[in-house]
N, C-alpha and C positions, 0 to 999 in steps of 0.2 A: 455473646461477647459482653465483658463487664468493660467502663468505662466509671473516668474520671469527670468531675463536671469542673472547668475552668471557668473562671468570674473573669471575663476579660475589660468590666467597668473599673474592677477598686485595684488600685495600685499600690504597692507596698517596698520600698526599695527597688531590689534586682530581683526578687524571687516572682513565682508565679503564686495566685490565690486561689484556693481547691473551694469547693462545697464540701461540708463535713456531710456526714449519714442524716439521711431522711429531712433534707434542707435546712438545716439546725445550725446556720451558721456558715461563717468562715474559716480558713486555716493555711498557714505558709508553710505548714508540715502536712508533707505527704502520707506520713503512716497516720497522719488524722482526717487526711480525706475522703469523704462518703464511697463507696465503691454500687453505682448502678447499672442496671440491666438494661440489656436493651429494649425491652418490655417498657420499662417505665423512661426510657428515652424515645420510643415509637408514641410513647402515648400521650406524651406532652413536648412536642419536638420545639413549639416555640418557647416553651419553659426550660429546657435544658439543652438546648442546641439550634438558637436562632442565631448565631454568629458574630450577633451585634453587642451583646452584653454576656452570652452564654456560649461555651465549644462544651462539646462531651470529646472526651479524645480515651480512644483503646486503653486500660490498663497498663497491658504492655510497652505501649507506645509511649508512655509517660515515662515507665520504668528504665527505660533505654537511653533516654535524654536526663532522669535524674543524676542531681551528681548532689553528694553529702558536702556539710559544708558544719565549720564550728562557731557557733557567735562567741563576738568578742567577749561577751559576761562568762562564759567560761574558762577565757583564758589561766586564769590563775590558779585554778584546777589541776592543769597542766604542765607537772615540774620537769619531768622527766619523758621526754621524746622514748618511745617503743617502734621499732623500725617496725618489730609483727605487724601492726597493724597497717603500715606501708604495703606491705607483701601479702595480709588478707586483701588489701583492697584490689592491688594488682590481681594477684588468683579469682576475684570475682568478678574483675573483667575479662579475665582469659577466660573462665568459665562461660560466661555469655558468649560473648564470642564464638566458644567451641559450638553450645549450645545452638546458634542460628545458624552456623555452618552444617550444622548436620539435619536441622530441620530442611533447609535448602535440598542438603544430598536427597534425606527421605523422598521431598516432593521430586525431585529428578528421577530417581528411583520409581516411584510410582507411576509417572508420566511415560518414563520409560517402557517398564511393564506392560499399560494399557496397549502401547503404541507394538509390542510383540505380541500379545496377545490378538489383535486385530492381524496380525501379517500370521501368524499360527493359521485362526482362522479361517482367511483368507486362500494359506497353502492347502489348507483341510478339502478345503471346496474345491478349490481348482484342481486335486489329485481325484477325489470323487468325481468330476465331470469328465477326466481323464477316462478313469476306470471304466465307466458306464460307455465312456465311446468305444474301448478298446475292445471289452470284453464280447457283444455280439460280432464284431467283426473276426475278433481271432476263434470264436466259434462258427464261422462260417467257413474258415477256409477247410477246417475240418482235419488236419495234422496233427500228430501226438506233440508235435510241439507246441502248437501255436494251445490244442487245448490244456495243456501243463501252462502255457502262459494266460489263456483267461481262469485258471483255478486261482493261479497265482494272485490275478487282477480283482479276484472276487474275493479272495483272503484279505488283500488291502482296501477292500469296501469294508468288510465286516470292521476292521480294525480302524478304520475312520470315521466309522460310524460310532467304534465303542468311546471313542477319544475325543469327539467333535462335541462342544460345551451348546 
């Protein structure tokens, strides 16, 4: 996981203050914030995430709570209002949004899966415990029926055996 490291001693307005790359500083801009591993947040955890002066917080987890913003020294930059860029900004929260909704579905999906996969299983074995009781007894009674139903019973060994992970 990459993580952000937050200075939670230096206050600057309303924004939060990031580490830049390789402790080289500070920055109230996020695309000039250091981006560390957790390698080097295991390896100095009171240097980069004692709590008290230091958080390391997820990448992602930063990027979700980011919100863009324009100082006032640009203002006059600014003659003419572009709605586009109202509607990229909208589309890239819709996008996120879409985006964690489906990682969600994925992990359901997969949790799901696991959780069918153990009841497959589970039915595998318990048809094979079937078989093996059925099969000597219906070869005992000794009838062309009953031995068409232990061949039977022995075809679905073979075939739970070919199938069982």
């Amino acid at each position: 996981m990459k993580y952000h490291i937050l200075d939670l001693k230096t206050k600057k307005g309303d924004v939060c203050i990031w580490w830049r790359s390789n402790c080289a500083g500070y920055t109230r801009l996020l695309e000039e914030a250091g981006i560390y591993s957790q390698a080097e947040i295991d390896e100095h955890p009171n240097y980069f995430n004692n709590g008290e002066t230091t958080k390391a917080i997820p990448v992602l987890q930063v990027e979700l709570f980011a919100r863009k913003y324009v100082p006032v020294n640009f203002m006059h930059q600014m003659v003419n209002y572009t709605p586009d860029i109202a509607v990229t900004t909208s589309n890239e929260a819709m996008r996120r949004n879409k985006i964690s909704e489906l990682q969600q579905q994925l992990k359901d999906a997969e949790a799901n899966w696991l959780n069918l996969e153990k009841q497959y299983s589970k039915s595998l074995g318990r048809l094979a415990e079937l078989c093996n009781f059925c099969i000597p007894a219906l070869l005992q009674e000794g009838s062309n029926a009953t031995v068409k139903q232990a061949i039977a019973a022995e075809e679905i060994m073979h075939y739970v055996d070919s199938v069982r992970p």
